[in-house]
Short mmCIF file of the C-alpha atoms (twelve columns), coordinates in Angstrom:
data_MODEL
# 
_entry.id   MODEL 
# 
loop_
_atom_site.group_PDB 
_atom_site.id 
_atom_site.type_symbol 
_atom_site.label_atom_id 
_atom_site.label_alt_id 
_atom_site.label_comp_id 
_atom_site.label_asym_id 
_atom_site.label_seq_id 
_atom_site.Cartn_x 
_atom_site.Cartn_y 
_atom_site.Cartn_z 
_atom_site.pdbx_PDB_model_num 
ATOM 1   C CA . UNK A 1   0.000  0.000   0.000   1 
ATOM 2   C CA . UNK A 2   2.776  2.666   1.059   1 
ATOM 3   C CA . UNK A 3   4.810  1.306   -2.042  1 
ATOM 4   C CA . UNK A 4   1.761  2.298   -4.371  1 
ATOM 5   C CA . UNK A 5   1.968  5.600   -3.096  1 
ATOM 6   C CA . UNK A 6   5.564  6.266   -3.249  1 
ATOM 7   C CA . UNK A 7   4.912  5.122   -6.973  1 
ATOM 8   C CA . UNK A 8   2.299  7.115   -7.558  1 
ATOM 9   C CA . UNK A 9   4.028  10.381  -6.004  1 
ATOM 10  C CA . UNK A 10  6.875  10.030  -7.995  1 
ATOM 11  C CA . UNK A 11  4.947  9.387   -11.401 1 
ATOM 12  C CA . UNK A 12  3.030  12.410  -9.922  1 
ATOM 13  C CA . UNK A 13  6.189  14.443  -9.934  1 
ATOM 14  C CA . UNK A 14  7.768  13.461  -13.103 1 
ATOM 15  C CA . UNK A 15  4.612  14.125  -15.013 1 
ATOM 16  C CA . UNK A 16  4.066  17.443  -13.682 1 
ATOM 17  C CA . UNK A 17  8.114  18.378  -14.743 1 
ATOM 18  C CA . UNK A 18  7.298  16.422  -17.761 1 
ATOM 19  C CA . UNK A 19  4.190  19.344  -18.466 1 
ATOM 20  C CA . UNK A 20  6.600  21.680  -17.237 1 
ATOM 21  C CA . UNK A 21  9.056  21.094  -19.788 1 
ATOM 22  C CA . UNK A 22  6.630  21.002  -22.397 1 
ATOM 23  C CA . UNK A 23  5.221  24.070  -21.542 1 
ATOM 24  C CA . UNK A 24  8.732  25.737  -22.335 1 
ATOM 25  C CA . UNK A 25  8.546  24.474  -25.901 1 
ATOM 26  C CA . UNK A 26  8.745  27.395  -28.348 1 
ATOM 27  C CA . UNK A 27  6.134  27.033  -31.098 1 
ATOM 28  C CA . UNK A 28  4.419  29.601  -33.459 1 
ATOM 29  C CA . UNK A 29  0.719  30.701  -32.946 1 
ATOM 30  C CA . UNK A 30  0.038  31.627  -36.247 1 
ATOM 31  C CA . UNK A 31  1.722  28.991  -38.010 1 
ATOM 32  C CA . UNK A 32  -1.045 26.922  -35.803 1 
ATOM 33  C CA . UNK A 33  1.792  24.671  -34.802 1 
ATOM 34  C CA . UNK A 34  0.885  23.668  -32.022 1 
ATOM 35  C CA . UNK A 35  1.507  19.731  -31.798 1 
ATOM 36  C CA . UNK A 36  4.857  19.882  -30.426 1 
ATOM 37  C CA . UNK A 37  3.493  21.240  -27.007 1 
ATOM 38  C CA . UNK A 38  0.124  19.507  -27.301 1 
ATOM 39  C CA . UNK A 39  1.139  16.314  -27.117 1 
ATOM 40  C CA . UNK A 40  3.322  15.617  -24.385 1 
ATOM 41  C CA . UNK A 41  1.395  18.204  -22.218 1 
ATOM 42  C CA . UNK A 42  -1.306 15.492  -23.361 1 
ATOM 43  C CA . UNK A 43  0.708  12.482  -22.390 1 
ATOM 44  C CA . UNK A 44  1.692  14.565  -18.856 1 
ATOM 45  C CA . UNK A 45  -1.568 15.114  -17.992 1 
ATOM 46  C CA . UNK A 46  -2.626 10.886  -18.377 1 
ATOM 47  C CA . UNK A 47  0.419  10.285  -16.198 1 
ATOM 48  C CA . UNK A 48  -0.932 12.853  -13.441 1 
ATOM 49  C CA . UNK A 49  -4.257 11.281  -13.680 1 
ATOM 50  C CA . UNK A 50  -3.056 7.633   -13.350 1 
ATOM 51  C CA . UNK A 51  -0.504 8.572   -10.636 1 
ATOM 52  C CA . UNK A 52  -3.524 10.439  -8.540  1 
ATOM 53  C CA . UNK A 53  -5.192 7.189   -9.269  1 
ATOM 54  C CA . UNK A 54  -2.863 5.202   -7.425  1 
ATOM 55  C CA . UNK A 55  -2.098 7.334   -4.934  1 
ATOM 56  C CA . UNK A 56  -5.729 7.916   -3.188  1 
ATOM 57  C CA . UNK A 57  -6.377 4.125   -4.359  1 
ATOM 58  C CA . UNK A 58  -3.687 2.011   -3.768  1 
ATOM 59  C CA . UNK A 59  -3.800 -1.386  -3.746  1 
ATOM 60  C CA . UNK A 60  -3.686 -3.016  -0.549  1 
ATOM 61  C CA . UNK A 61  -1.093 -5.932  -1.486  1 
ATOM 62  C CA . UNK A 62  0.984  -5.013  -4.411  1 
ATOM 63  C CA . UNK A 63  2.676  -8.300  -6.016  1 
ATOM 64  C CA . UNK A 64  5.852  -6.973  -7.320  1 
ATOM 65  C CA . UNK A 65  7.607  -8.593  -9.863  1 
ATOM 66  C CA . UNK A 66  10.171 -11.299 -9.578  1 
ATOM 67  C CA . UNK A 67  14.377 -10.001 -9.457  1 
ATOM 68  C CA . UNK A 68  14.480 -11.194 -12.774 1 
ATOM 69  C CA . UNK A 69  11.432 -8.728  -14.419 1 
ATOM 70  C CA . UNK A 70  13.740 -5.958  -12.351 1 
ATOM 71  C CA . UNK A 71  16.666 -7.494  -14.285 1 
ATOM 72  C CA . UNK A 72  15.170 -7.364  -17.933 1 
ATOM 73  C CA . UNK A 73  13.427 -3.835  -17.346 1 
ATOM 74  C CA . UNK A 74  17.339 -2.632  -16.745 1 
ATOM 75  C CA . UNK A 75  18.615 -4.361  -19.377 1 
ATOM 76  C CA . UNK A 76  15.553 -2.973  -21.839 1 
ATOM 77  C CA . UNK A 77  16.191 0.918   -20.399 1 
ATOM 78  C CA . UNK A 78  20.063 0.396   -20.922 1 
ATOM 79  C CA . UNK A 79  19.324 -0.691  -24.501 1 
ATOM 80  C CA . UNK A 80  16.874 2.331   -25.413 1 
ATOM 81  C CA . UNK A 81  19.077 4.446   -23.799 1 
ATOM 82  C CA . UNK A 82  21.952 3.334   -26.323 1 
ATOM 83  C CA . UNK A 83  19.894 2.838   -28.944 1 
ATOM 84  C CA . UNK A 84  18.723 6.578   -28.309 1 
ATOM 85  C CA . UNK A 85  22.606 8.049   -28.721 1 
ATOM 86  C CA . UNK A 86  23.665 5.928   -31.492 1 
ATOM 87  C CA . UNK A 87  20.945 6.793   -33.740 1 
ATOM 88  C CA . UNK A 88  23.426 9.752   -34.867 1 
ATOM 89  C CA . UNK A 89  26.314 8.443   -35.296 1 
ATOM 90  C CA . UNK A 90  25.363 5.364   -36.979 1 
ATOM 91  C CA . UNK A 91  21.862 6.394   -38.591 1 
ATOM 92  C CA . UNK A 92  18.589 4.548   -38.556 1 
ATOM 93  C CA . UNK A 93  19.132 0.827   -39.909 1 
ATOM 94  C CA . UNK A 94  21.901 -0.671  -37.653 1 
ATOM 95  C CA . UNK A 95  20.406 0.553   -33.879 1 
ATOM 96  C CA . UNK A 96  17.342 -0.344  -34.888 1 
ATOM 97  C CA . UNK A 97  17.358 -3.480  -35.645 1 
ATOM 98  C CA . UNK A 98  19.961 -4.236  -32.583 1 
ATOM 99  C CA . UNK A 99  17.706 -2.327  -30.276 1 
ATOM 100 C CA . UNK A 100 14.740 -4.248  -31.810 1 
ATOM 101 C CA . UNK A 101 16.624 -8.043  -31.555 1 
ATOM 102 C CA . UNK A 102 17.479 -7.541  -28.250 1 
ATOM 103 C CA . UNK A 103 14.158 -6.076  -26.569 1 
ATOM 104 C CA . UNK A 104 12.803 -9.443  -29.350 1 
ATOM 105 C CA . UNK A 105 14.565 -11.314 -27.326 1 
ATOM 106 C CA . UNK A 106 14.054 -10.861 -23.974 1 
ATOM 107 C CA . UNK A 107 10.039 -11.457 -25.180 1 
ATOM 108 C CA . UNK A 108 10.993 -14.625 -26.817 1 
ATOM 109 C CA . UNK A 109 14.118 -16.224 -26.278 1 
ATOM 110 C CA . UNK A 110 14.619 -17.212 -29.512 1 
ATOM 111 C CA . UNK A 111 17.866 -16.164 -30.983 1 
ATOM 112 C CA . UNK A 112 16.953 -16.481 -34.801 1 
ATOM 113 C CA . UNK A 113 13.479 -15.195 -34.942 1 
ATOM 114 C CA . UNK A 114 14.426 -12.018 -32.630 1 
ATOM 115 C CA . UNK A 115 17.746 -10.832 -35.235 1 
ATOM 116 C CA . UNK A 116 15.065 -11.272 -37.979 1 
ATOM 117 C CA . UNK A 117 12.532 -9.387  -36.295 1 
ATOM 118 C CA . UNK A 118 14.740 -6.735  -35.313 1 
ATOM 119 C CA . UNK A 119 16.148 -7.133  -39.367 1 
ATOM 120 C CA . UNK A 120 12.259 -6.424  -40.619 1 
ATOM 121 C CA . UNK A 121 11.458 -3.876  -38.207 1 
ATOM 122 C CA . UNK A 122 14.332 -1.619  -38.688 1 
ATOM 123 C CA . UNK A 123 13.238 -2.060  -42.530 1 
ATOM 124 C CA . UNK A 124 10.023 -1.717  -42.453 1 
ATOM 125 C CA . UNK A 125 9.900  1.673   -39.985 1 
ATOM 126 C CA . UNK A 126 12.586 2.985   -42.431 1 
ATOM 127 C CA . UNK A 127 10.069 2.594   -45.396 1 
ATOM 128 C CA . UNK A 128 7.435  3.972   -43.285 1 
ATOM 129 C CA . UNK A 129 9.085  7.008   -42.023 1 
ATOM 130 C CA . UNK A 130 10.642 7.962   -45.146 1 
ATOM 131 C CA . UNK A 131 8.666  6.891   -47.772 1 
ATOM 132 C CA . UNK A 132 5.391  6.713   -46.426 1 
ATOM 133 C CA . UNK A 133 4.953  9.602   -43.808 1 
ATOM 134 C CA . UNK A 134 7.653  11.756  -45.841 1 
ATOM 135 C CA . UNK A 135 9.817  12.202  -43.086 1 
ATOM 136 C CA . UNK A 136 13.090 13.605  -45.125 1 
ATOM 137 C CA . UNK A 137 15.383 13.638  -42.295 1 
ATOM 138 C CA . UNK A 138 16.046 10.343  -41.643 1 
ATOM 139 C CA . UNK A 139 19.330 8.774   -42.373 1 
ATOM 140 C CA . UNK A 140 19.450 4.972   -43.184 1 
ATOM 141 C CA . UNK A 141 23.267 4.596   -42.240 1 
ATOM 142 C CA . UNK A 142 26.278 6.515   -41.390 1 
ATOM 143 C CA . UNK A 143 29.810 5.262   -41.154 1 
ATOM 144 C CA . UNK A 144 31.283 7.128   -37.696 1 
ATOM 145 C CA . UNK A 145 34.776 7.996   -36.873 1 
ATOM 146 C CA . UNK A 146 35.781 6.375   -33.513 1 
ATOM 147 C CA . UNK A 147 35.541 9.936   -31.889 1 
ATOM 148 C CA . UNK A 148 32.046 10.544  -32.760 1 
ATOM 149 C CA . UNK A 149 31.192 7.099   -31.283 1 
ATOM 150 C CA . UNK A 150 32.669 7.831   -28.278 1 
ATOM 151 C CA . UNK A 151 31.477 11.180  -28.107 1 
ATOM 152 C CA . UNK A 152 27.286 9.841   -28.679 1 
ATOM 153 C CA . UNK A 153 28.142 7.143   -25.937 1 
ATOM 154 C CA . UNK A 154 30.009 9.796   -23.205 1 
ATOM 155 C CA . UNK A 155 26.597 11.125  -23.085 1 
ATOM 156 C CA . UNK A 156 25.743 7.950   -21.136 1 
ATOM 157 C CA . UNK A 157 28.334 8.277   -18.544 1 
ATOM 158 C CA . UNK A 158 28.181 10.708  -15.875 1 
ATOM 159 C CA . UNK A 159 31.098 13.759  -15.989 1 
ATOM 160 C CA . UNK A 160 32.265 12.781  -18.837 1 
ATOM 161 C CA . UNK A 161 29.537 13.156  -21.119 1 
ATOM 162 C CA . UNK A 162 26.573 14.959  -21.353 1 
ATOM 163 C CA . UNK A 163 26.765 18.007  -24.077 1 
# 
């Protein structure tokens, strides 16, 4: 019960800096751009409403997951968060479909059907982001220089990264 409520203040907090932050977003009014703040002030707001939602109605015994859930959630944020800085340095293609065979496999531990998933879905969202929603800016692949790699994954270590 306490543990639902710690949860839910936290996810409280983080959605409310979350709407901060989004708030600070710099559009144009008459452009009538206004996605890029609607949306996550959107997607701020559901979090505050499911975290007051736990928080005034917790439930009374929480089954938390076993060590090994904790273990493959860590393992999943450590890959997005990798797959998030290498996008740049090595374009779309390559830590996608890394990203997407790994996260494959922790579903199904399958070895051969997760590297052909994560093959055909960093394919297929390159075909629909480019081709099909026109999304120009996309880069399939990029060969790096060893001091751009290092420099996209210093970002991921404290004081030494972090532009």
């Amino acid at each position: 019960m306490a543990s639902d409520r710690i949860f839910g203040l936290i996810t409280l907090i983080t959605a409310v800096a979350y709407i901060a932050a989004a708030t600070q977003i710099q559009t144009n009014f008459f452009s009538g751009e206004y996605l890029p703040k609607l949306f996550p002030i959107l997607i701020g707001s559901v979090a505050a409403i499911c975290s007051l939602i736990i928080i005034f109605k917790p439930d009374p015994e929480p089954d938390w997951p076993a060590s090994w859930t904790w273990v493959s959630m860590a393992i999943a944020v450590f890959v997005l968060a990798v797959y998030a800085v290498m996008l740049k340095p090595l374009g779309f293609l390559l830590p996608t479909a890394i990203a997407a065979g790994i996260l494959s496999y922790q579903i199904s531990f399958r070895p051969f059907p997760s590297v052909l998933s994560g093959i055909g879905l960093s394919i297929g969202l390159l075909v629909l982001f480019k081709y099909a929603l026109g999304l120009g800016n996309i880069v399939a692949y990029r060969i790096p220089t060893p001091a751009k790699l290092w420099d996209a994954f210093a970002i991921l270590i404290p004081f030494v990264g972090g532009h």
